[in-house]
N, C-alpha and C positions, 0 to 999 in steps of 0.2 A: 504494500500500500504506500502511496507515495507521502510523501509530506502535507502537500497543498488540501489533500481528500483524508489523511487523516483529522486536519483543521475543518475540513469543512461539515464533515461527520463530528465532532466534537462540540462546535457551534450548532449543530440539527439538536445533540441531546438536552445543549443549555435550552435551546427553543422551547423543547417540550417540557424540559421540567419548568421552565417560567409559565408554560400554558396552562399545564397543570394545577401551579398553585392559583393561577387567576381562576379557573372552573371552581376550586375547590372554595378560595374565595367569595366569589358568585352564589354556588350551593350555600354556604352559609349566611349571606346577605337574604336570599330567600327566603330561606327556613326561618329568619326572623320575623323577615315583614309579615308571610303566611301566620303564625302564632301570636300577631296581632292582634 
């Protein structure tokens, strides 16, 4: 694996775990206003 696609595969996994905590964020801004 070259260098340039190891970086850019590294940079894909920061994506999704920053996406992740925004969903999981979101779910729980939900689950508040609903128990309103």
């Amino acid at each position: 694996v070259s260098e340039a696609s190891k970086i850019h595969a590294e940079q894909k996994e920061e994506e999704a775990r920053v996406l992740e905590q925004s969903v999981e964020e979101l779910e729980h801004t939900i689950n508040m206003l609903e128990t309103k």
